[in-house]
C-alpha positions as CSV (number, residue, x, y, z in Angstrom):
1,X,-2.7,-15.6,16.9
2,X,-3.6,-14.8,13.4
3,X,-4.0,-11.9,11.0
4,X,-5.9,-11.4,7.8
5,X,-5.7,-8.8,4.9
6,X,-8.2,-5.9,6.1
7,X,-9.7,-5.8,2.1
8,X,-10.0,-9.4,1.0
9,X,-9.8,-11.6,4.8
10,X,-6.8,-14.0,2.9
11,X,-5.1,-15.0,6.3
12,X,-1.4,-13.5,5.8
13,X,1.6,-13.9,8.4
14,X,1.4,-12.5,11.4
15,X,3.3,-8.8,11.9
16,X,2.6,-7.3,14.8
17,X,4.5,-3.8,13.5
18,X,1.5,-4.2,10.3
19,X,-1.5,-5.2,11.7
20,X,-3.5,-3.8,9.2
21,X,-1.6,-4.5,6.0
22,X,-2.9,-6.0,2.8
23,X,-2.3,-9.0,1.1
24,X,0.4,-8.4,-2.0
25,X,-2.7,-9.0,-4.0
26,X,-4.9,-6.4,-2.9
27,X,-2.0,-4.2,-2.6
28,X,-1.5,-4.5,-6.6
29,X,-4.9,-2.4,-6.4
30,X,-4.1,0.8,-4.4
31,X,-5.2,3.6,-6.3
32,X,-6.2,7.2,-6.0
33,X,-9.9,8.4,-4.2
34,X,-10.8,9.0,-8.0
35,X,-10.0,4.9,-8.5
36,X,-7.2,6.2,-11.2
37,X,-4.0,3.3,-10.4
38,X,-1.1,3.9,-8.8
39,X,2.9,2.6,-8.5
40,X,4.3,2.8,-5.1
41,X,7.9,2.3,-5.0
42,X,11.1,3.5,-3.3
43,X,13.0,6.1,-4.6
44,X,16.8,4.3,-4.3
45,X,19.0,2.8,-2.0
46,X,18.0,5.4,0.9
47,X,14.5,3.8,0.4
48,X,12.0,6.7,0.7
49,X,8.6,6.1,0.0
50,X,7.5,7.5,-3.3
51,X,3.8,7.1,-5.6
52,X,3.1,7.8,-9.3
53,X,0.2,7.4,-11.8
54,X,0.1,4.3,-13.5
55,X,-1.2,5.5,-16.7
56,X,1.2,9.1,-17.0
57,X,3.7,8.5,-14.5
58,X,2.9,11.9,-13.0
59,X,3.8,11.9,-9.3
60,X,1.2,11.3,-6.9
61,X,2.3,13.4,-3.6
62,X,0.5,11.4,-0.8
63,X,0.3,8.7,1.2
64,X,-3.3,7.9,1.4
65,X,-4.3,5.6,-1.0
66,X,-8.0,3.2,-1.5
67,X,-8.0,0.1,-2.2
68,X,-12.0,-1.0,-3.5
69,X,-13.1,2.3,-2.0
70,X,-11.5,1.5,1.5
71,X,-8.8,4.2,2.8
72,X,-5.7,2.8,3.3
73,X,-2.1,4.5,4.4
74,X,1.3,3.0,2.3
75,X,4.7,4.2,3.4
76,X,8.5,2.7,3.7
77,X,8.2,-0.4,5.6
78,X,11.0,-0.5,8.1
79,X,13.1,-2.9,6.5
80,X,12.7,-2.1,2.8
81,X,10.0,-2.3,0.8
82,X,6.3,-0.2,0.9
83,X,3.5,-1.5,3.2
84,X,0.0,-0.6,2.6
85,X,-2.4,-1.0,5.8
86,X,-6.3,-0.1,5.8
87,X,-7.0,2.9,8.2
């Protein structure tokens, strides 16, 4: 069985717990519904997810982000790290 990223059809490894996540490179592009760029990170060793404005660094207090205009959701994958998936 295969999988492909939701936004650009790149086949990426199959994750049954993700199986609507996007490639790293279209994840580089999440960004706000007003297409202004965002950082998702973790906040520290507990891993919580957390999102900021590229360009001020203000926070951004959600979870839904768009990647070339399509809705996605990113939050604390269960091992580390932040997953984006399309809706």
């Amino acid at each position: 069985m295969s999988q492909e990223c939701p936004i650009c059809h790149l086949v990426v490894t199959e994750n049954p717990r993700y199986r609507n996540y996007l490639c790293r490179t279209c994840a580089k592009k999440v960004c706000d519904i007003e297409a202004r760029p965002l950082r998702l990170f973790q906040t520290g060793p507990e891993g919580r997810y957390a999102a900021s404005y590229a360009d001020t660094g203000a926070p951004y207090d959600s979870h839904e982000v768009y990647v070339d205009g399509i809705a996605c959701w990113a939050e604390e994958a269960r091992f580390g790290g932040i997953v984006v998936q399309a809706r």
